[in-house]
C-alpha positions in Angstrom: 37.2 21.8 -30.9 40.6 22.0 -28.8 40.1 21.3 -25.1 41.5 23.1 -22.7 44.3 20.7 -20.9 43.7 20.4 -16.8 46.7 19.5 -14.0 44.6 19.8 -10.9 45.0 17.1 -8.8 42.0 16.4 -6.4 42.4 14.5 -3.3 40.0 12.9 -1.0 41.1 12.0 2.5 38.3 10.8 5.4 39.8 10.4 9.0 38.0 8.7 12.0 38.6 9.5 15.6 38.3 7.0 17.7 35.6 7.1 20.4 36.2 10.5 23.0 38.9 11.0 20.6 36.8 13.5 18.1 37.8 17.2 19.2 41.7 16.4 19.3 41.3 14.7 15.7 39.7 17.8 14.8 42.2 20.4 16.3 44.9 18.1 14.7 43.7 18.6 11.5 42.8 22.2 11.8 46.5 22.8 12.7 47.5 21.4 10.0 45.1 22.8 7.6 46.9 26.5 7.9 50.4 25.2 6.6 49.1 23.4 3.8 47.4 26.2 2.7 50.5 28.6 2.2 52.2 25.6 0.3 52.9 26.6 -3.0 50.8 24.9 -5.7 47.7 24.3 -3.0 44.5 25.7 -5.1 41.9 24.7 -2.3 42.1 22.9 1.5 38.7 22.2 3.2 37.7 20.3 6.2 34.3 18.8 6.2 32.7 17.0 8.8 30.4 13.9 7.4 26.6 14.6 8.4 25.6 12.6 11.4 29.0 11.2 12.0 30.8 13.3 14.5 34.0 10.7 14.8 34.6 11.6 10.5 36.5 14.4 9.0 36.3 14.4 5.2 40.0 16.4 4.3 39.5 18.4 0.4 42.6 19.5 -1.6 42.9 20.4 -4.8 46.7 21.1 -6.0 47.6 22.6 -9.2 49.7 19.5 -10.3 50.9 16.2 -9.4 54.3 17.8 -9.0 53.0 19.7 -6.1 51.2 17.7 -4.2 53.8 15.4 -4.4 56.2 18.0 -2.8 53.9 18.3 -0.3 53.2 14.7 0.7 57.3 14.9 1.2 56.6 17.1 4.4 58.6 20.2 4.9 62.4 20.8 4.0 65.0 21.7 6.0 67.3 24.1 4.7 69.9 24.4 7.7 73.0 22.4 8.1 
């Protein structure tokens, strides 16, 4: 039997606000969510929130290869002078 070779890259990322701090850790993340998304290579960006644990925001990315989510942890390019 041949297997079928995978290059996903999963990624697991938990935040924690600090206390009062939990809505603008959310919107922060939220913002960022949208860009991420339209990076090329991104498969899947989700947001969860940890059950009973308001100040915790679980980040879930799935990339379609190392290469990509490396270009991504590089943070955007500029292309002007």
């Amino acid at each position: 039997m041949i297997k079928a070779q995978r290059t996903d890259v999963i990624v697991l990322a938990a935040a924690r606000a600090k206390p009062g701090k939990e809505g603008e850790l959310e919107a922060a993340l939220r913002e960022a969510a949208g860009p991420t998304r339209e990076q090329p290579g991104c498969v899947q960006f989700l947001l969860l929130r940890v059950a009973g644990d308001r100040s915790t925001i679980v980040g879930y990315e799935r990339w379609a290869s190392e290469a990509d989510h490396q270009k991504h942890l590089q943070g955007p390019t500029s292309t002007g002078s």
